[in-house]
KEKOL-751739 format. One line per field, with one value per residue: residue number from 1; x, y, z of N, C-alpha, C in turn. Coordinates in Angstrom, 3 decimals, always signed. Example, Ala and Ser with C-alpha at 12.3 -4.5 7.8 and 13.67 -1.06 7.14 Angstrom:
BEGIN
num <- [1, 2]
n_px <- [+13.190, +12.850]
n_py <- [-5.690, -2.250]
n_pz <- [+7.800, +7.080]
ca_px <- [+12.300, +13.670]
ca_py <- [-4.500, -1.060]
ca_pz <- [+7.800, +7.140]
c_px <- [+13.200, +12.900]
c_py <- [-3.300, +0.030]
c_pz <- [+7.800, +7.870]
! end
This chain:
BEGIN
num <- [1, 2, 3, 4, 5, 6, 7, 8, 9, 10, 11, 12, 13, 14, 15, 16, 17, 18, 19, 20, 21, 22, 23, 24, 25, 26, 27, 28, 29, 30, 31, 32, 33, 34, 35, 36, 37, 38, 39, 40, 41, 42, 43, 44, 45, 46, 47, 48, 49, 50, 51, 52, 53, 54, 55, 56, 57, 58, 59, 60, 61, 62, 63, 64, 65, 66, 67, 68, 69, 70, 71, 72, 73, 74, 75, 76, 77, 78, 79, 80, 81, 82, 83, 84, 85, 86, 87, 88, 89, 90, 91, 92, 93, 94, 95, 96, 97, 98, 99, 100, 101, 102, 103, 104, 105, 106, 107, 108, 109, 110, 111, 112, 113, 114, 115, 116, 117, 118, 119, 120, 121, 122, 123, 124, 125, 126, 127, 128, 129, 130, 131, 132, 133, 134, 135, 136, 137, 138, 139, 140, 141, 142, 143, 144, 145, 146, 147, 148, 149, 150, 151, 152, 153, 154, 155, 156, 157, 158, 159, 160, 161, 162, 163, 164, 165]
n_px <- [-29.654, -32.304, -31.333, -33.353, -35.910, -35.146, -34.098, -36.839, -38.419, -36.782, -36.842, -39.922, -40.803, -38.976, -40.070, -42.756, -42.091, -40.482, -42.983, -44.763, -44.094, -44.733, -48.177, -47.986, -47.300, -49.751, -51.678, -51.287, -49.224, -46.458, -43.485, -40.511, -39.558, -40.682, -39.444, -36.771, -37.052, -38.168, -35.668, -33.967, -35.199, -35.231, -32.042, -31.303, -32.625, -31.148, -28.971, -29.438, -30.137, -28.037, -26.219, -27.575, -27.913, -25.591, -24.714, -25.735, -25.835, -23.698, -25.333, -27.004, -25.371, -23.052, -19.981, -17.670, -18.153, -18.611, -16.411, -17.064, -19.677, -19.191, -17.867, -19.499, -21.799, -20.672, -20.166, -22.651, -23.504, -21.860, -22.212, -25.142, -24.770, -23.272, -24.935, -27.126, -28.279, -27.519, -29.271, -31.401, -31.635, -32.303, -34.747, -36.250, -36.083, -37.014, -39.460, -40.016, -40.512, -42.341, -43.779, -43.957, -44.965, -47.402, -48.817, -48.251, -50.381, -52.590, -52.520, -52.705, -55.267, -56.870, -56.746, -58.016, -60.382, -61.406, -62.635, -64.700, -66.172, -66.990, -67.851, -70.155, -71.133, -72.370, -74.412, -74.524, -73.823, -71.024, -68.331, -68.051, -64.465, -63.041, -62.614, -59.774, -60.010, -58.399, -55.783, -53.242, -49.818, -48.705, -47.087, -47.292, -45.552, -43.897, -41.833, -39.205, -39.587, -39.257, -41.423, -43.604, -47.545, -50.826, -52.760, -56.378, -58.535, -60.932, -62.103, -60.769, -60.357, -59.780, -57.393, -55.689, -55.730, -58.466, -57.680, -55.005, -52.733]
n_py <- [-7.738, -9.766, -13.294, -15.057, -13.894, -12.328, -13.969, -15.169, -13.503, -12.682, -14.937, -14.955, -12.137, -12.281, -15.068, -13.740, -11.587, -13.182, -14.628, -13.260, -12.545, -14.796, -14.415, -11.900, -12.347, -13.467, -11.973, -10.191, -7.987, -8.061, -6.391, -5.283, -3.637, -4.729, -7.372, -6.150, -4.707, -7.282, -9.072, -7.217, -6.891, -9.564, -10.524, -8.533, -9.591, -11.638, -11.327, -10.172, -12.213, -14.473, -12.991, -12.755, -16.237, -16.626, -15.700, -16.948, -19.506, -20.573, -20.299, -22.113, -24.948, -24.909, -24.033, -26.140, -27.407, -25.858, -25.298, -27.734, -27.638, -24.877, -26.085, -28.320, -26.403, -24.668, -26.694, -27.788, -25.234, -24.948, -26.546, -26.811, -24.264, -25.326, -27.419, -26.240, -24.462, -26.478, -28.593, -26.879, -26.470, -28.432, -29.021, -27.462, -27.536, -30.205, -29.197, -27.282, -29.202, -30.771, -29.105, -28.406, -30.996, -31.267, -28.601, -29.547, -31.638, -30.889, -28.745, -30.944, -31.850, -29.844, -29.292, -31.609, -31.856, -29.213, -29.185, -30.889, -29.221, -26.868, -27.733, -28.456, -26.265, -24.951, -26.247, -28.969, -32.615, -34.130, -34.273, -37.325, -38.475, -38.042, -40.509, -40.646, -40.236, -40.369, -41.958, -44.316, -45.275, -48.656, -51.458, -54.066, -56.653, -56.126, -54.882, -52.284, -52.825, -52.609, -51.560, -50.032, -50.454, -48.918, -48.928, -48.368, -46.675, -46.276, -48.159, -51.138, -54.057, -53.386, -53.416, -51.156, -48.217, -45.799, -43.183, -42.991, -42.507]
n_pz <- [+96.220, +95.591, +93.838, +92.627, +92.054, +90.172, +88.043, +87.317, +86.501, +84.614, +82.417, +82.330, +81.252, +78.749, +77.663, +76.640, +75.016, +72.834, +72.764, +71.241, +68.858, +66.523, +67.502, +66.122, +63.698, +62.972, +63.724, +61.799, +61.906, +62.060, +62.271, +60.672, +62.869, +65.208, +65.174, +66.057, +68.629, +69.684, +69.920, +71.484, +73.550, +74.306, +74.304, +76.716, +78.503, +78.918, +79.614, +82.051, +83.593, +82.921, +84.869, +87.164, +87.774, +87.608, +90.000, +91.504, +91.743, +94.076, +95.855, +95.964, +95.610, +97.563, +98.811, +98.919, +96.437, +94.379, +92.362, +90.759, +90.189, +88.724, +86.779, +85.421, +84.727, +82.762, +80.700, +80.086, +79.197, +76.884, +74.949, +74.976, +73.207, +71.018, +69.571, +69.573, +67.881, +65.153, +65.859, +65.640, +62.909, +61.703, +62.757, +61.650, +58.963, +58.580, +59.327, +56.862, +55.007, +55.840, +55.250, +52.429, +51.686, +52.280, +51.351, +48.486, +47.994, +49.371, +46.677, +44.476, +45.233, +45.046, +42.205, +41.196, +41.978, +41.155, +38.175, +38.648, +40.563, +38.883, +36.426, +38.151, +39.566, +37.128, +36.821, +35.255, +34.722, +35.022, +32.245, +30.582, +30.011, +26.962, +23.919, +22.325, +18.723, +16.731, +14.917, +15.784, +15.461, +14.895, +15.783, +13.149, +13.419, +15.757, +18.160, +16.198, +13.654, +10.259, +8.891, +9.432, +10.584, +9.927, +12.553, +13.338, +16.298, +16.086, +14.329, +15.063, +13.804, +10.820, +9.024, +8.209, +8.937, +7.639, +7.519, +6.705, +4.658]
ca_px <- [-30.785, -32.726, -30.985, -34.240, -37.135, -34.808, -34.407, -38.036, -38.631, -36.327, -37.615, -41.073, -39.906, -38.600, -40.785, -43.298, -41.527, -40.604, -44.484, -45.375, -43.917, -46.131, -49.112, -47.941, -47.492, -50.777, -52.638, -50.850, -49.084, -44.994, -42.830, -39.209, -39.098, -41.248, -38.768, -35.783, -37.383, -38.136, -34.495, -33.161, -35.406, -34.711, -30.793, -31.623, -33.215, -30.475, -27.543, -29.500, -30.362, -27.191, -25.331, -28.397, -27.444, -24.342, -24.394, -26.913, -25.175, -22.737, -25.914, -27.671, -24.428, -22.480, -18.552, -17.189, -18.530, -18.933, -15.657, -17.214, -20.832, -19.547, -17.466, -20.730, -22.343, -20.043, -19.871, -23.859, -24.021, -21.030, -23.042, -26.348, -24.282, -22.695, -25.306, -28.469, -28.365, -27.770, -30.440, -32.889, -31.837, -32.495, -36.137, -36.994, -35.736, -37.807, -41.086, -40.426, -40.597, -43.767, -45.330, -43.994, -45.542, -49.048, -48.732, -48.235, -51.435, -53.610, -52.982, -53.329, -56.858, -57.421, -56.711, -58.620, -61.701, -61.552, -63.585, -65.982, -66.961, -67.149, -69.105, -71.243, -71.849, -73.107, -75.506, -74.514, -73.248, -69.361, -68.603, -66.868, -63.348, -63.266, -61.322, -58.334, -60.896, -57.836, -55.211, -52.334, -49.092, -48.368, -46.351, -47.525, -44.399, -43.286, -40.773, -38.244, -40.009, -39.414, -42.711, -44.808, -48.689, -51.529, -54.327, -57.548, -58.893, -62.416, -62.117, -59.243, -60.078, -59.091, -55.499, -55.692, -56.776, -59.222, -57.161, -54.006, -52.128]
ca_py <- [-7.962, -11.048, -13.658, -15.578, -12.919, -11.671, -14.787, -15.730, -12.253, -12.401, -15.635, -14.047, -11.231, -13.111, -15.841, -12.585, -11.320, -14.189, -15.247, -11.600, -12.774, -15.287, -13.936, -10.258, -12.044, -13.890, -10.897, -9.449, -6.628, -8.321, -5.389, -5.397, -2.972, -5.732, -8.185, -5.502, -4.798, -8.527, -9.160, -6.299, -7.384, -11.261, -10.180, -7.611, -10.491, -12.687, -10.838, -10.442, -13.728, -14.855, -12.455, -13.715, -17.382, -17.538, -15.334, -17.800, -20.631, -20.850, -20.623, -23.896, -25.540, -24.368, -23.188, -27.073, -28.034, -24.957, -25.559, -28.862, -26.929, -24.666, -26.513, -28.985, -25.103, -24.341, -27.511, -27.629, -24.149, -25.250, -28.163, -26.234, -23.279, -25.962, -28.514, -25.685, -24.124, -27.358, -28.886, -26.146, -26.045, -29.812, -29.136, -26.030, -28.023, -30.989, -28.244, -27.180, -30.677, -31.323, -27.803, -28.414, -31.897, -30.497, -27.645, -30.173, -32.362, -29.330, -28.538, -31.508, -32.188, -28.856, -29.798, -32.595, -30.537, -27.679, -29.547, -31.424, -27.769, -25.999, -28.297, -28.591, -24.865, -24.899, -27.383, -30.117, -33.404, -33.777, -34.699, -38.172, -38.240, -38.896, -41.561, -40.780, -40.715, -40.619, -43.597, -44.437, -45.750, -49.696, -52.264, -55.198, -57.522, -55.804, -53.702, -52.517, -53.408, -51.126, -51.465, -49.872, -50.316, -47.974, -49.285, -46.919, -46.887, -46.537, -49.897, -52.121, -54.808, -53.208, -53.294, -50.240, -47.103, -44.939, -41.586, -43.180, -41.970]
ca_pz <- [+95.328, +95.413, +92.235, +92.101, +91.496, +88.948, +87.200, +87.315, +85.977, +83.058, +81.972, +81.704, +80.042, +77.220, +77.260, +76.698, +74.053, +71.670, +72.139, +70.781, +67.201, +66.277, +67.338, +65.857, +62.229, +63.123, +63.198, +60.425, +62.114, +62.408, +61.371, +61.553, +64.400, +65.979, +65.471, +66.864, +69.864, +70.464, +69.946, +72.273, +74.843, +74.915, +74.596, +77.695, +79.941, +78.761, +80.181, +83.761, +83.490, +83.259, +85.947, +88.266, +87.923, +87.907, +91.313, +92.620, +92.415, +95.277, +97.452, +95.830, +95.840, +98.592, +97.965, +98.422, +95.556, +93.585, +91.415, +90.132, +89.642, +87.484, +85.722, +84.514, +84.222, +81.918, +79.843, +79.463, +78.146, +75.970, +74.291, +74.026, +72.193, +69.863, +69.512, +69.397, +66.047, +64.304, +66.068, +65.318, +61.343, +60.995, +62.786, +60.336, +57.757, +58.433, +59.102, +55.818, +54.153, +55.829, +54.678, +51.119, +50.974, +53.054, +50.409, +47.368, +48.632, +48.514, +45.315, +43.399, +45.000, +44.349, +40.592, +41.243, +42.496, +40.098, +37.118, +39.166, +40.856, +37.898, +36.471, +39.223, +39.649, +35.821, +37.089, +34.206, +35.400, +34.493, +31.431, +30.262, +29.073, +25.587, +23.505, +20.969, +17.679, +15.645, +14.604, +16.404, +15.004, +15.795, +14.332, +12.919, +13.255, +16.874, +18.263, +15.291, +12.430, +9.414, +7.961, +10.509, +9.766, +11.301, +12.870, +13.525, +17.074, +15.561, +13.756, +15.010, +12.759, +9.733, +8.328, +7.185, +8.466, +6.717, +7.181, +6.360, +3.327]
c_px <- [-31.065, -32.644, -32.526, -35.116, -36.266, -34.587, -35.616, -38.913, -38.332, -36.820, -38.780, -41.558, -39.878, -38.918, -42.114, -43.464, -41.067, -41.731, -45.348, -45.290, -45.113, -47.611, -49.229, -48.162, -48.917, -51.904, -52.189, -49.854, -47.435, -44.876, -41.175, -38.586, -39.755, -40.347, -37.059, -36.001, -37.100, -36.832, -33.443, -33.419, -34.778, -33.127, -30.744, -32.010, -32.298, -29.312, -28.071, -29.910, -29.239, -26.521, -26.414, -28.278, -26.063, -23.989, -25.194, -26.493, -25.049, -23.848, -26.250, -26.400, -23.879, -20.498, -17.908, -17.050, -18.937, -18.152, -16.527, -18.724, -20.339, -18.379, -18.755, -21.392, -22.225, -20.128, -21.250, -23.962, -23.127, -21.758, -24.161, -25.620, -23.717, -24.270, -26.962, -28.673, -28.501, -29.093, -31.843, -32.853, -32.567, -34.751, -36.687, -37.030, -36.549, -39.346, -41.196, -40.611, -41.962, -44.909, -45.171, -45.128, -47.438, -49.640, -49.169, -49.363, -52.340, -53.958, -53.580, -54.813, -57.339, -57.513, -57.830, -60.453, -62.418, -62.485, -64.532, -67.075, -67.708, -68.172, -70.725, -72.315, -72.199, -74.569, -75.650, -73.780, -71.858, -69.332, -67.747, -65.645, -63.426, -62.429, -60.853, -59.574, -59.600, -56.296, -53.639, -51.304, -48.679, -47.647, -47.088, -46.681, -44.034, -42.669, -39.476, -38.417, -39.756, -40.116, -43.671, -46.403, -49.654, -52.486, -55.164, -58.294, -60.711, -62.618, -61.004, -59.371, -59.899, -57.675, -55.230, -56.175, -57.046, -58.414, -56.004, -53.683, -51.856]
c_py <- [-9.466, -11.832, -14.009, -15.383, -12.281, -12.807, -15.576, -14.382, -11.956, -13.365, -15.357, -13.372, -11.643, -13.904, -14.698, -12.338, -11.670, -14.744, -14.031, -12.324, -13.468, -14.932, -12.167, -10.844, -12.958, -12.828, -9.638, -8.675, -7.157, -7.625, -5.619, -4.761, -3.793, -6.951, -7.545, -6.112, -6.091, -9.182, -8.429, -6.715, -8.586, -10.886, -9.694, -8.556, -11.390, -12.740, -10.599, -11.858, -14.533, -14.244, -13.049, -14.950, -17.533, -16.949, -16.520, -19.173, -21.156, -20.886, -21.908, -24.371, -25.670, -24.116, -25.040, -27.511, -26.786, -24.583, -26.092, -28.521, -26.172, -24.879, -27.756, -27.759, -24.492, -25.456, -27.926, -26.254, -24.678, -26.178, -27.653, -25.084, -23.817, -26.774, -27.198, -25.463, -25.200, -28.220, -28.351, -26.076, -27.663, -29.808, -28.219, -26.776, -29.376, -30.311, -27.873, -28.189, -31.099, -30.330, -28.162, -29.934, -31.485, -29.620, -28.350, -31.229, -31.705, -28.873, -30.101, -31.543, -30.879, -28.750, -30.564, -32.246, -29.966, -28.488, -29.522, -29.808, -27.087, -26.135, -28.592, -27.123, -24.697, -25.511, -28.314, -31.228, -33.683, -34.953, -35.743, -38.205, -39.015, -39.449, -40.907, -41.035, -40.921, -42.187, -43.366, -45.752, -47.337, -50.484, -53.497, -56.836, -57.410, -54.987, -53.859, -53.087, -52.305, -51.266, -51.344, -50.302, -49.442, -48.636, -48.089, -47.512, -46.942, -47.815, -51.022, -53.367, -54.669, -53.035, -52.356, -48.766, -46.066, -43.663, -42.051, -43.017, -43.015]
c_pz <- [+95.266, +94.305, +91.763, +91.188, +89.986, +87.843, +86.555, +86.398, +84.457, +82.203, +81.736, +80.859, +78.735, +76.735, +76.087, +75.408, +72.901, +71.669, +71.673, +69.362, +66.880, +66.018, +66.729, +64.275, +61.916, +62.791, +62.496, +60.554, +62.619, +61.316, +61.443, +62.368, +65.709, +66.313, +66.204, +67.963, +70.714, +70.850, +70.893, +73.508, +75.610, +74.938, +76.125, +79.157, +80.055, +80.272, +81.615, +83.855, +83.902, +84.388, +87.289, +88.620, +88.310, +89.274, +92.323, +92.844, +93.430, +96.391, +97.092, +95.955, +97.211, +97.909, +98.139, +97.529, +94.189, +92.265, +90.223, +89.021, +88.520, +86.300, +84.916, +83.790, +82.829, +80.733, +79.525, +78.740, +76.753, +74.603, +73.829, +72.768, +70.803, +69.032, +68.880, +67.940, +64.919, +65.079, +65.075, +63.779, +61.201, +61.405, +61.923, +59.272, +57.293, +58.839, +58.149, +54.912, +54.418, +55.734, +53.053, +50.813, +50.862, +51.398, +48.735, +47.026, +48.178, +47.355, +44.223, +44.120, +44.655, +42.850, +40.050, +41.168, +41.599, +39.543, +37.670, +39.312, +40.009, +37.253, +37.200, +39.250, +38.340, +35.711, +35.800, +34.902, +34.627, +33.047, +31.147, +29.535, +27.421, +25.017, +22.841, +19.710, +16.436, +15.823, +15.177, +15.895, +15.619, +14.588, +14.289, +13.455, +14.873, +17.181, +16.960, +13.971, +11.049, +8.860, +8.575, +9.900, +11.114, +11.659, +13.577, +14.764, +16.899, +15.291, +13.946, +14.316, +11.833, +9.507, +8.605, +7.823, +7.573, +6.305, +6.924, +4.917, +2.323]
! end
């Protein structure tokens, strides 16, 4: 059996098959017999995948050198099998940091938005924020004074304000 066509095959396959997801929860329809399948398959192409390579070797190589081949063979899969997973958590992990911020963006201008719109679609022009009409506690003396006094944001030159007790 020819290794090549079968490795060029399984790669396909499973390329195939993990680009199904995506576009399955794209158009709505990822189930979790969708994600089986996809899983049985890419497993399925794996394992000829691998018995195809590693028979195919000894021809690219030749047998002099075929020790040395798959001992590097061996010590790259070794490295992706260690090294992959943490890889791939640190990139998920930094895709979700830049959906939460994306996400957190959105909303405030959407916060931001909301009034104006609202306003808008009423057809009135937005309305100005309005001041504090009532009196706000200050000290005369400074910070720590025990004889606070109020002053009235209506009239700040009086002592005294009006609603004060």
């Amino acid at each position: 059996m020819p290794k090549r066509p079968v490795m060029l095959a399984c790669n396909t396959v499973s390329a195939v098959a993990f680009a199904s997801v995506p576009v399955a929860a794209w158009l709505g329809g990822l189930t979790m017999a969708h994600l089986l399948v996809v899983a049985a398959v890419g497993g399925v192409a794996k394992v000829f995948f691998s018995l195809a390579y590693r028979a195919y070797l000894p021809v690219l190589v030749g047998s002099e050198r075929l020790l040395e081949a798959n001992t590097k063979l061996q010590g790259s899969e070794s490295a992706a099998q260690l090294a992959g997973p943490g890889l791939a958590g640190l990139l998920a992990h930094s895709l979700r940091r830049g959906q939460r911020r994306a996400r957190r963006r959105a909303q405030l201008r959407g916060r931001r938005a909301l009034p104006a719109l609202r306003t808008y679609a009423r057809g009135r022009p937005p309305a100005r924020p309005r001041r504090s009409g009532g009196c706000s506690r200050r000290s005369a003396t400074g910070y720590g004074s025990s004889s606070p006094t109020r002053t009235c944001a209506r009239s700040p030159s009086s002592a005294r304000c009006p609603t004060s007790r």
